[in-house]
N, C-alpha and C positions, 0 to 999 in steps of 0.2 A: 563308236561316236555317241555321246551325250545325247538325250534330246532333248536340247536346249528348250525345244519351244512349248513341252509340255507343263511347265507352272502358269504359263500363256494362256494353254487351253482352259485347266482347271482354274483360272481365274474369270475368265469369259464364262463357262460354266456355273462359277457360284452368283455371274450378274445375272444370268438368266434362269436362273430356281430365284432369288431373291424377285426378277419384274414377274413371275410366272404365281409364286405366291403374292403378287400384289395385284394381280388382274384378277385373283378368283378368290380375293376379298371382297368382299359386298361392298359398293359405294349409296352415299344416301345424297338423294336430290336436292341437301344443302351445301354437299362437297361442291367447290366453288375451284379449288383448284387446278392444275393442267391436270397432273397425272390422273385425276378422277376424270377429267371431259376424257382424256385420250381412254380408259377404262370404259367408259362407257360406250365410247365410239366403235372400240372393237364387239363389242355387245351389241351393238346395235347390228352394225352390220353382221353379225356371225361371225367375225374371224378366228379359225384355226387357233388353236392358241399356241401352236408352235411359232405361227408367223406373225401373231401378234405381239412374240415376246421377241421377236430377229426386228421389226419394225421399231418396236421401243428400243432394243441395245443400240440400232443404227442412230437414232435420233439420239440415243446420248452421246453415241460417237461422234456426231457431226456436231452437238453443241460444243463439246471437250476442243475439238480438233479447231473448231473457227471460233473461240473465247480465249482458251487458255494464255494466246501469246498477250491478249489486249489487258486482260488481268494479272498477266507478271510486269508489264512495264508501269500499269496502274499503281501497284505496290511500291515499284523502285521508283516512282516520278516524287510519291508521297512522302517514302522513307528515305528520300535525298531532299526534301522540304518541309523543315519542320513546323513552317509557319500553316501551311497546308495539310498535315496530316493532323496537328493540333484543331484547324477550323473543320473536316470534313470529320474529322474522330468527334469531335463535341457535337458536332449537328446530327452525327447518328446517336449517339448518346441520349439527345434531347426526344430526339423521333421516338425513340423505343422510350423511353417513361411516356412522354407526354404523349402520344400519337396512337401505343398500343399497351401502355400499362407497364409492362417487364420483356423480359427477352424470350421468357417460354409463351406468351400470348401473338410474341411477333412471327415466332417460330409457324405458328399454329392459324395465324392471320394472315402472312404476308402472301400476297400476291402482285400480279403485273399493276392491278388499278391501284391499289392501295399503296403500291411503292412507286407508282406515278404523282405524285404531289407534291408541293411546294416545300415540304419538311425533308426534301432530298434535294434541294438546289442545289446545294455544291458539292453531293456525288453524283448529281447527273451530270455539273457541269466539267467536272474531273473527269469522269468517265467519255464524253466527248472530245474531249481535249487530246486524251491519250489517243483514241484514233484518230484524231486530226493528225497526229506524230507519228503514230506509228504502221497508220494504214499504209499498206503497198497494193492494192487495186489497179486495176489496169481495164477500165472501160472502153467498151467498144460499141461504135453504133452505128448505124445504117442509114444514107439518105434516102428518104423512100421519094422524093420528088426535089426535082431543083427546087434550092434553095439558097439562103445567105445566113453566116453567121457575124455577128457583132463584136466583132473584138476593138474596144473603144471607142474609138472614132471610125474605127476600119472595117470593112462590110468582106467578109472573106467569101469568096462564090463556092457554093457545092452543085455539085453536077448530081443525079438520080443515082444509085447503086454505088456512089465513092462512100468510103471507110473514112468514119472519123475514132480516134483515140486520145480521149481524153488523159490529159496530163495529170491525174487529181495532185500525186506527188505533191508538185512545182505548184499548182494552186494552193495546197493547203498549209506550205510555209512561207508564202507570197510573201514580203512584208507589207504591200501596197492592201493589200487581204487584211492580212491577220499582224499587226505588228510586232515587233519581236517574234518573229512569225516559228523559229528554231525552239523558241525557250516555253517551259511548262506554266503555263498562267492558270492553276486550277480553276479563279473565279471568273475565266473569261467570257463565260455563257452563263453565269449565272445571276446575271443584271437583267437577263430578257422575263417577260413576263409569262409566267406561268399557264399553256393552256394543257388541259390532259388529251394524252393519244396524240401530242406535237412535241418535236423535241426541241428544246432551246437554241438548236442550230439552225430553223425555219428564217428562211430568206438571205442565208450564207451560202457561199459556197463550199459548203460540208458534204462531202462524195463517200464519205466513209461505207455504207450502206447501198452506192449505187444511187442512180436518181432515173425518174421516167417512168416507162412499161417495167424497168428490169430492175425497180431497184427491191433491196431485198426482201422475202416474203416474210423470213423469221427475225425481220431484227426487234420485234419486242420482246418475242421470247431472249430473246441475245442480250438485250439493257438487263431484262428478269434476273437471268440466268447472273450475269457479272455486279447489279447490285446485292444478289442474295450473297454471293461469297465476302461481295468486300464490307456486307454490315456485319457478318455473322465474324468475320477475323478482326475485324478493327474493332470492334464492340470489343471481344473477349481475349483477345492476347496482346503483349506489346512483340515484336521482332528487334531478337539481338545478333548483329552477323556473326557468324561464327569467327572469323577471320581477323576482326578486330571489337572484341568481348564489353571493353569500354565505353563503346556509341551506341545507340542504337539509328545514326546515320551513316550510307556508304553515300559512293560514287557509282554513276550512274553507270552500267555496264557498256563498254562498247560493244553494238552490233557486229552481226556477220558481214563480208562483204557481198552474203550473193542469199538473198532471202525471200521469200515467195509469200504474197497474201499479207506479211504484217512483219514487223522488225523482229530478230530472235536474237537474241544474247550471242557471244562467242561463249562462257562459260556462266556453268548453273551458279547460284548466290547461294548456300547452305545460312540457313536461320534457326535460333533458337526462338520456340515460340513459349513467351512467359505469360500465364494468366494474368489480366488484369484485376478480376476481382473473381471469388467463389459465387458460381451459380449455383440457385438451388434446383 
């Protein structure tokens, strides 16, 4: 019998010699970065550096694992609207001359603050959009004392220790909510006004992230993480399907019937990715 799952191992392997020579690289007290705070932290504290380099693999694991699915529908909502991949492609374009000179400066600049500002409106507000679609969350809460909640006109009662579960679903394609509440409106959030460390969705009913005590702890690392991919690919390549050579627009995949956490395709999209221009 094969063992299949040994190219597995030696892959997980080369990421952890790869985090293992970047933790015992010297960091300088201007690195502003994550991976240098997270470098530093295990220094701080003394950790092992075996369990400092399982700690970092996990945390790449969990951002891969809770982004990936929001950054494929992100691409296909784009590259099924041309009029929206044209305005959030030009606006990164503009960011990167005007905002940090070239694309090796952005490379070597960008961070969470610096990619929080108004010269990303309409990939943040694309990028919330898509979870507003494609989130599948399923909140749960607790009443810690009677109470009542406000559905309209209607005062619903809760009793102490009943279970509430929020619909986000059914909320965030409401049309009473969100009009054309089904369809991809990239600039839908990006009319609201600009503050940093608040996301454009502040005062909607946007659950995407959780809301309360519980809602999420990493979702800035999570915006970080899915604006770095999608300025770093829509900057530098155009996407041709493979399947039909002549567009570079498809049709939006349909979903699974049975999907957990966020929408998954029934089958992968294969793309050809063409440079847009020579970087030096």
């Amino acid at each position: 019998m094969p063992f299949w799952f040994w190219p597995c191992m030696r892959a997980r392997q080369r990421l952890k010699d790869h985090i293992a020579r970047y933790l015992n690289t010297p960091v300088s007290d201007e690195d502003v970065h994550i991976g240098a705070d997270l470098a530093r932290l295990h220094r701080e504290q003394k950790t092992p550096l075996d369990q400092a380099v399982g700690s970092l693999l996990a945390l790449k694991w969990g951002m891969f694992t809770n982004t990936f699915g929001i950054v494929f529908w992100l691409f296909a909502h784009l590259l099924n609207n041309p009029a929206a991949l044209s305005a959030v492609r030009a606006e990164i374009d503009a960011a990167i001359d005007k905002e940090f000179g070239d694309f090796p400066a952005f490379l070597a600049d960008a961070s969470p603050k610096s990619l929080d500002r108004p010269c990303f409106q309409l990939l943040t507000s694309a990028i919330v959009e898509t979870m507003r679609l494609g989130g599948l969350i399923s909140i749960m809460h607790t009443a810690e004392q009677d109470c009542h909640l406000r559905n309209g006109e209607q005062m619903i009662p809760l009793q102490k220790g009943e279970f509430v579960l929020a619909d986000v679903r059914g909320v965030h394609v409401d049309d009473s909510v969100y009009p054309d509440g089904y369809k991809f409106l990239y600039d839908r959030f990006a009319h609201c006004e600009h503050h940093p460390g608040i996301l454009p969705t502040q005062g909607k009913p946007w659950f995407a992230f959780g809301f309360g005590r519980n809602v999420c702890k990493g979702r800035w690392l999570a915006m970080y993480q899915i604006k770095v991919l999608a300025i770093i690919y829509l900057h530098l390549f155009d996407f041709i399907p493979v399947a039909n050579p002549r567009t570079s627009i498809w049709q939006l995949p349909r979903p699974r019937r049975l999907c957990l956490n966020s929408l998954r395709p029934e089958k992968d999209i294969i793309v050809h990715l063409r440079s847009r221009r020579n970087m030096e």
